[in-house]
PyMOL commands that place a pseudoatom at each C-alpha (Angstrom):
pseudoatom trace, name=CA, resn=UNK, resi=1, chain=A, elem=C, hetatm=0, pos=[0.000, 0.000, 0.000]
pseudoatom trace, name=CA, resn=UNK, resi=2, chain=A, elem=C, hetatm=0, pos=[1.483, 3.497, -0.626]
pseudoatom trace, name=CA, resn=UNK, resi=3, chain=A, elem=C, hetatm=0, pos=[2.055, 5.976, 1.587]
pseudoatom trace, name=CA, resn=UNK, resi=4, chain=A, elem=C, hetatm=0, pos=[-0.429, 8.165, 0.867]
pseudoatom trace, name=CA, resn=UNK, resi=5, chain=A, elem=C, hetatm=0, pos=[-3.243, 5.977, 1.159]
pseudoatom trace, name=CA, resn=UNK, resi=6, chain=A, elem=C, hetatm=0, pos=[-5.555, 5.664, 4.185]
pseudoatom trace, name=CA, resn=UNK, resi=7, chain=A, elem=C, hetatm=0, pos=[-5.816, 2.288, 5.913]
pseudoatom trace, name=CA, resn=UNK, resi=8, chain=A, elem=C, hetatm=0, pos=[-8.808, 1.800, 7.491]
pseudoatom trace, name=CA, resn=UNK, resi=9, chain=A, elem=C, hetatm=0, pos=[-7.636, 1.419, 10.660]
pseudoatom trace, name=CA, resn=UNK, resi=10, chain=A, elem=C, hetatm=0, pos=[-5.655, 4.804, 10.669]
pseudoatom trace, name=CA, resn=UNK, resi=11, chain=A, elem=C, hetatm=0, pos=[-8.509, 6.984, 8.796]
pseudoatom trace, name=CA, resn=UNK, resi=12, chain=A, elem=C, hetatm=0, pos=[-11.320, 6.621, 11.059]
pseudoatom trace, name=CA, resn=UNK, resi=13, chain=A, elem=C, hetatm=0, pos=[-12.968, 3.494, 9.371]
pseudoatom trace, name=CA, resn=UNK, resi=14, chain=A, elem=C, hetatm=0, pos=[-12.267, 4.946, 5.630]
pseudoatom trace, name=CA, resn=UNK, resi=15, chain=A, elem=C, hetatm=0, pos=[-10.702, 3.577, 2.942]
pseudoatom trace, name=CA, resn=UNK, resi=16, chain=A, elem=C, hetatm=0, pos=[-9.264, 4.257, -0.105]
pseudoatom trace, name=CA, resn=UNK, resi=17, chain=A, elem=C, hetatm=0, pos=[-10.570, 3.762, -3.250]
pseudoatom trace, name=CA, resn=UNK, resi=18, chain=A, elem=C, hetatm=0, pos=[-8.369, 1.030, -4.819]
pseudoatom trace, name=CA, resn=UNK, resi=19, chain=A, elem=C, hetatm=0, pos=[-9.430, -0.942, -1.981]
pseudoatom trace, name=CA, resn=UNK, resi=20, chain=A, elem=C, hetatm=0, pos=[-13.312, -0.394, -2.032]
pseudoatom trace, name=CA, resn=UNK, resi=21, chain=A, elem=C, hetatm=0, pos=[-12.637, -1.042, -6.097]
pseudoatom trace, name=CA, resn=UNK, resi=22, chain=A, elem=C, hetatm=0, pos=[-14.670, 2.245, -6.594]
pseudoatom trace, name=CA, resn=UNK, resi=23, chain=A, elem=C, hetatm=0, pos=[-15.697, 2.257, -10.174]
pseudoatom trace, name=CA, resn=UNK, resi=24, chain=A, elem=C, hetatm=0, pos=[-18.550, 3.475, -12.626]
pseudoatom trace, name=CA, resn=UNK, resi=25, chain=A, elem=C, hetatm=0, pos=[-21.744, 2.849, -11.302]
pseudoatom trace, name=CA, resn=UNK, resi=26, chain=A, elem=C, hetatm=0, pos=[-24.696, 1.710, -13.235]
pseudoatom trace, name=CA, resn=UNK, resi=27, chain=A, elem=C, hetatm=0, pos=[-28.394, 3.549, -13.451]
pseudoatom trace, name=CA, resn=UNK, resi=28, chain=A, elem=C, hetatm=0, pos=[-30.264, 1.139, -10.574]
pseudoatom trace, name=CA, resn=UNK, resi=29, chain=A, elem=C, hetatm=0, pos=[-26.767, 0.819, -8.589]
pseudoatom trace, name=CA, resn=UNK, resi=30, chain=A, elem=C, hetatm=0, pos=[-24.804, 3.924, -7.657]
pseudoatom trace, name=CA, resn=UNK, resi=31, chain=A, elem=C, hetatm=0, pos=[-23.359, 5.754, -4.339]
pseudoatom trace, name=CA, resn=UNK, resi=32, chain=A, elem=C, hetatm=0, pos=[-25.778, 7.567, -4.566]
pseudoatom trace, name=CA, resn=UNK, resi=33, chain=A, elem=C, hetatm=0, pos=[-28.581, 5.381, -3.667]
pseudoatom trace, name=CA, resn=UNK, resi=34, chain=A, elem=C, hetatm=0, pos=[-26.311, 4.009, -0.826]
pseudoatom trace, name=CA, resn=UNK, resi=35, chain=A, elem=C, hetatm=0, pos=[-26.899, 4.521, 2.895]
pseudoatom trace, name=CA, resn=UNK, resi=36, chain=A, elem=C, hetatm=0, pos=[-23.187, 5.063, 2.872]
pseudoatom trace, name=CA, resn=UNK, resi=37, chain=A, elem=C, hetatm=0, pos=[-23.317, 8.308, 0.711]
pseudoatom trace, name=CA, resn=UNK, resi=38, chain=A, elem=C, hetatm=0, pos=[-22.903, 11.339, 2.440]
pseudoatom trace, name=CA, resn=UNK, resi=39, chain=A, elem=C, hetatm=0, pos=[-23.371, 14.107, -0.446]
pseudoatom trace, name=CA, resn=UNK, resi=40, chain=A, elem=C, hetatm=0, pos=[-19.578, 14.006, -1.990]
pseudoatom trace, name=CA, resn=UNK, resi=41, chain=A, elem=C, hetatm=0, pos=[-18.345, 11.753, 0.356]
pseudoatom trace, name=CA, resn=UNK, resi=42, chain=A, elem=C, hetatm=0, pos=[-18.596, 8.465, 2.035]
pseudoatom trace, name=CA, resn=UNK, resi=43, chain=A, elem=C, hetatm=0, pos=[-18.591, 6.618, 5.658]
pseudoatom trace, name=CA, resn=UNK, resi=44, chain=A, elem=C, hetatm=0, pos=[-16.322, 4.211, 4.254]
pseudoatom trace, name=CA, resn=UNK, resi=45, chain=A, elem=C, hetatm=0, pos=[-14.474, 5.018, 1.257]
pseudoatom trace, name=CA, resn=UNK, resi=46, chain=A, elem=C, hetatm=0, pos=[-12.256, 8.111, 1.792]
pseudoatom trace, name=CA, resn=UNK, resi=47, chain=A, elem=C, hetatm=0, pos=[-11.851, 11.434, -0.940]
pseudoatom trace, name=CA, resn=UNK, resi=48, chain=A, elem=C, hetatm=0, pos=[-14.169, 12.767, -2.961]
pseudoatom trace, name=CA, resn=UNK, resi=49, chain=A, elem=C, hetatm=0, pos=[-17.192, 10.317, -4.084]
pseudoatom trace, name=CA, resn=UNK, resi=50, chain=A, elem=C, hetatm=0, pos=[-19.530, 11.213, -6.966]
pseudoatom trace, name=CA, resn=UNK, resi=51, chain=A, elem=C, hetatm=0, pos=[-23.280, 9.901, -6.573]
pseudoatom trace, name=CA, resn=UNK, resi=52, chain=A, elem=C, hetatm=0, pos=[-23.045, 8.322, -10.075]
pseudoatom trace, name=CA, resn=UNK, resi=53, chain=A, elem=C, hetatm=0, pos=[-20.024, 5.586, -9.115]
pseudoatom trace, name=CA, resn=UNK, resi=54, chain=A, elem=C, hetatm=0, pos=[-20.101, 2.634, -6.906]
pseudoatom trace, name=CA, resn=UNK, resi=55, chain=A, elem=C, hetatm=0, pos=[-17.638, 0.539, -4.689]
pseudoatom trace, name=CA, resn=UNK, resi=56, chain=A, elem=C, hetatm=0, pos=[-17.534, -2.766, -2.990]
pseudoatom trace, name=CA, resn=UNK, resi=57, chain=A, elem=C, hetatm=0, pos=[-18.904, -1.636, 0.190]
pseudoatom trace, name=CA, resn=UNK, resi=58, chain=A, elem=C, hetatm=0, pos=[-22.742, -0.474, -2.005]
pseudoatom trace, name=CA, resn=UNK, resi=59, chain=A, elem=C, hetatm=0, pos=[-25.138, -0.482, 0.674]
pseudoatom trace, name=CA, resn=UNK, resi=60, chain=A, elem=C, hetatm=0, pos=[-28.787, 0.334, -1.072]
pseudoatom trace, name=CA, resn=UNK, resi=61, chain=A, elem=C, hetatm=0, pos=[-31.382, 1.895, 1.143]
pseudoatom trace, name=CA, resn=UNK, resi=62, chain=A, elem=C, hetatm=0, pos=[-34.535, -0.325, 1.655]
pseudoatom trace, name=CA, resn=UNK, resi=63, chain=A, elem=C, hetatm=0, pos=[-37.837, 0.146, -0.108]
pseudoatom trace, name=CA, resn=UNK, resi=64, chain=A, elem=C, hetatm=0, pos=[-39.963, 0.749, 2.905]
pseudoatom trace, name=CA, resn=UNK, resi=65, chain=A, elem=C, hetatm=0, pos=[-42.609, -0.598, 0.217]
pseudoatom trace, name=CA, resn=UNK, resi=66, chain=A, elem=C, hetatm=0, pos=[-41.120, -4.020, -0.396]
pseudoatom trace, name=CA, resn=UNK, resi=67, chain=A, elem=C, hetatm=0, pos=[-41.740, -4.938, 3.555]
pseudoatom trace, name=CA, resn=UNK, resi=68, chain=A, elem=C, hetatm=0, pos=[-45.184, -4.520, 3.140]
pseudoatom trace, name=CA, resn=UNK, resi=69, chain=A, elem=C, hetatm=0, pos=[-44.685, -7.065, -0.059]
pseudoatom trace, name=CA, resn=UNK, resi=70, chain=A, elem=C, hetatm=0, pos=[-45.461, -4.255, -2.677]
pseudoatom trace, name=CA, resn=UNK, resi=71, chain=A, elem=C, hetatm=0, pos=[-42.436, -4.587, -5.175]
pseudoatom trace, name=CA, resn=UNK, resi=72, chain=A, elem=C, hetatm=0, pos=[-42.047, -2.045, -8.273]
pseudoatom trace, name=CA, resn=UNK, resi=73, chain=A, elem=C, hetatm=0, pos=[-39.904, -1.996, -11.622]
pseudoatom trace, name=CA, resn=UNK, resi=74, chain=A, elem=C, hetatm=0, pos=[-40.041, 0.201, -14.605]
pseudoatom trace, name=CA, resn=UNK, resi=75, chain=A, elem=C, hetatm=0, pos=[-43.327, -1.548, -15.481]
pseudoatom trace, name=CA, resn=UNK, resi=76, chain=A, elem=C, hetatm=0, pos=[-45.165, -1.375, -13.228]
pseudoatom trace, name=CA, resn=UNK, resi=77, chain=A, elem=C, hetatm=0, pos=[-45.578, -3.093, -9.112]
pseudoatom trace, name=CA, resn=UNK, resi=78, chain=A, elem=C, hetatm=0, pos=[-45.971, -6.550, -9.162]
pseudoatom trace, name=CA, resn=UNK, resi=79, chain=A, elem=C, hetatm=0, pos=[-49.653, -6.246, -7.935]
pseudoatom trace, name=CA, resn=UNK, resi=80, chain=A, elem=C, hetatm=0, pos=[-50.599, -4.347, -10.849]
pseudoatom trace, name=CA, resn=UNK, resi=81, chain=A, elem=C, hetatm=0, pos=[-48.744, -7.163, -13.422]
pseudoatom trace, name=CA, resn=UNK, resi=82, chain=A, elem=C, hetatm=0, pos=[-50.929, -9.981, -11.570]
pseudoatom trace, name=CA, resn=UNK, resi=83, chain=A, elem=C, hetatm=0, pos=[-54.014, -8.346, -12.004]
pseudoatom trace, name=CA, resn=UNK, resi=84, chain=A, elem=C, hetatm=0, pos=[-52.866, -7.587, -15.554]
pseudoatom trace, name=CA, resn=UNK, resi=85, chain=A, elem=C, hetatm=0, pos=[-52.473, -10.979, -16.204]
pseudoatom trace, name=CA, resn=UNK, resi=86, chain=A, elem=C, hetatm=0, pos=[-56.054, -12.229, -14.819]
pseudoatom trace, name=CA, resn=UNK, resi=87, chain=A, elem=C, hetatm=0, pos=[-57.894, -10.187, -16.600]
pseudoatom trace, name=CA, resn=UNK, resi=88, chain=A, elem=C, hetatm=0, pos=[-55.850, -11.341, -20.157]
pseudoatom trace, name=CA, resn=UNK, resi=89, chain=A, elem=C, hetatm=0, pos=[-57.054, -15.113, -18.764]
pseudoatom trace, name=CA, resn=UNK, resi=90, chain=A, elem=C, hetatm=0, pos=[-60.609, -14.530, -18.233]
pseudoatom trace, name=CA, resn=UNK, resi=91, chain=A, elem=C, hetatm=0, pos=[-60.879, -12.635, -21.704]
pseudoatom trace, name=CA, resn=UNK, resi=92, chain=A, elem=C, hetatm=0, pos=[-58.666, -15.220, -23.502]
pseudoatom trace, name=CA, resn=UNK, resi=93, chain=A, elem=C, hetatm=0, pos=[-57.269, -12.566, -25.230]
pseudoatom trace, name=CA, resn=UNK, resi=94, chain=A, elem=C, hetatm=0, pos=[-53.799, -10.114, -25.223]
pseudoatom trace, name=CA, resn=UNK, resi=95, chain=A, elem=C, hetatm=0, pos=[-55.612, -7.317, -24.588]
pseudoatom trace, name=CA, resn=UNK, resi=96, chain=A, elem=C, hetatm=0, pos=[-56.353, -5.655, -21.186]
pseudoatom trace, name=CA, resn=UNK, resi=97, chain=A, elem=C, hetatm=0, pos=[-59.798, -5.041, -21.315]
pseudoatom trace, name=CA, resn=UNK, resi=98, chain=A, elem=C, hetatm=0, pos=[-63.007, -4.821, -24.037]
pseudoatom trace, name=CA, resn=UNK, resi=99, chain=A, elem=C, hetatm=0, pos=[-64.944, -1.837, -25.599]
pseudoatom trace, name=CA, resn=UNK, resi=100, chain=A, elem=C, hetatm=0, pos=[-68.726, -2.250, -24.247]
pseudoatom trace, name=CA, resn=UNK, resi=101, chain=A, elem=C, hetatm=0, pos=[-71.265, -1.596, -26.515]
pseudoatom trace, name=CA, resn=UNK, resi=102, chain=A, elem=C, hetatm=0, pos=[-74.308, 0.959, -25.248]
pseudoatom trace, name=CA, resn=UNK, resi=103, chain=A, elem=C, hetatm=0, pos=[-76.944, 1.875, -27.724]
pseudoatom trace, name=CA, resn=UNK, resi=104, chain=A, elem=C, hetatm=0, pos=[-74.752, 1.916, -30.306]
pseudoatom trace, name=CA, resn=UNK, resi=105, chain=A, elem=C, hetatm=0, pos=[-72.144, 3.994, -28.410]
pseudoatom trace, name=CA, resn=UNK, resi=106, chain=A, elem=C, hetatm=0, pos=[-68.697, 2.525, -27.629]
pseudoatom trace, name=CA, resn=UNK, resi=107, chain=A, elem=C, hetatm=0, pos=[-67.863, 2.743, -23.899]
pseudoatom trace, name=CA, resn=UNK, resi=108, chain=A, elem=C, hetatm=0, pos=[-64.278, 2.333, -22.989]
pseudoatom trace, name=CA, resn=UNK, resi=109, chain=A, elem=C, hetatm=0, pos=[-64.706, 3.294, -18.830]
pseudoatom trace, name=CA, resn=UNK, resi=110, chain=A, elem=C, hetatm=0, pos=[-67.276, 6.472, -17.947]
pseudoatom trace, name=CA, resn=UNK, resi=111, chain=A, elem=C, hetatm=0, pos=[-66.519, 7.667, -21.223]
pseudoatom trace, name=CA, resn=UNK, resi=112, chain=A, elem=C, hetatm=0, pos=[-68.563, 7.285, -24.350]
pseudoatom trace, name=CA, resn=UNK, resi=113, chain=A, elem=C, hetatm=0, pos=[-67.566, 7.487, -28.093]
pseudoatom trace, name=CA, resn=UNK, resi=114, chain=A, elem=C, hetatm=0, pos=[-70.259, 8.090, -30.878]
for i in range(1, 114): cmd.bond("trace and resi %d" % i, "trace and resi %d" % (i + 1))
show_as sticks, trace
zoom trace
């Protein structure tokens, strides 16, 4: 190790970056979504830390909503893609969810279309 780097026992529980292997971060893991992230800097990793890398010692915050069992992606929670999928079963088909026919209107939800 070179002289100029921090060990962790000698920098207050930091580290340098060679040793956290702090690298480019990706868009759904990054410092700073980490518990560890401190605006420009870090608990653990010593120097200057920019929100869009990531080390070894990634720490994510919890989704308070995933202990209740309600989980989300970029499409949608998974509640929503069940219910999504039970309605395709009962109508046997790909779509969602039928036009209904009033007095020769088409009704797609409170709204009606000459």
């Amino acid at each position: 190790m070179a002289m100029n780097e921090p060990d962790a026992d000698d920098a207050g529980g930091t580290m340098s970056k060679e040793q956290a292997q702090y690298r480019n971060g990706n868009p759904l893991k990054h410092c700073g979504l980490c518990r560890n992230y401190q605006g420009d800097s870090c608990k653990i990793v010593a120097g200057s830390i920019s929100p869009y890398m990531i080390s070894n010692e990634y720490n994510p915050h919890t989704n308070p909503l995933q202990a209740q069992g309600i989980t989300f992606s970029l499409h949608g929670s998974e509640v929503w893609r069940k219910k999504r999928e039970a309605r395709r079963q009962e109508t046997g088909k790909g779509s969602v969810g039928k036009a209904k026919q009033a007095k020769g209107k088409t009704r797609i939800g409170k709204q009606s279309y000459d």
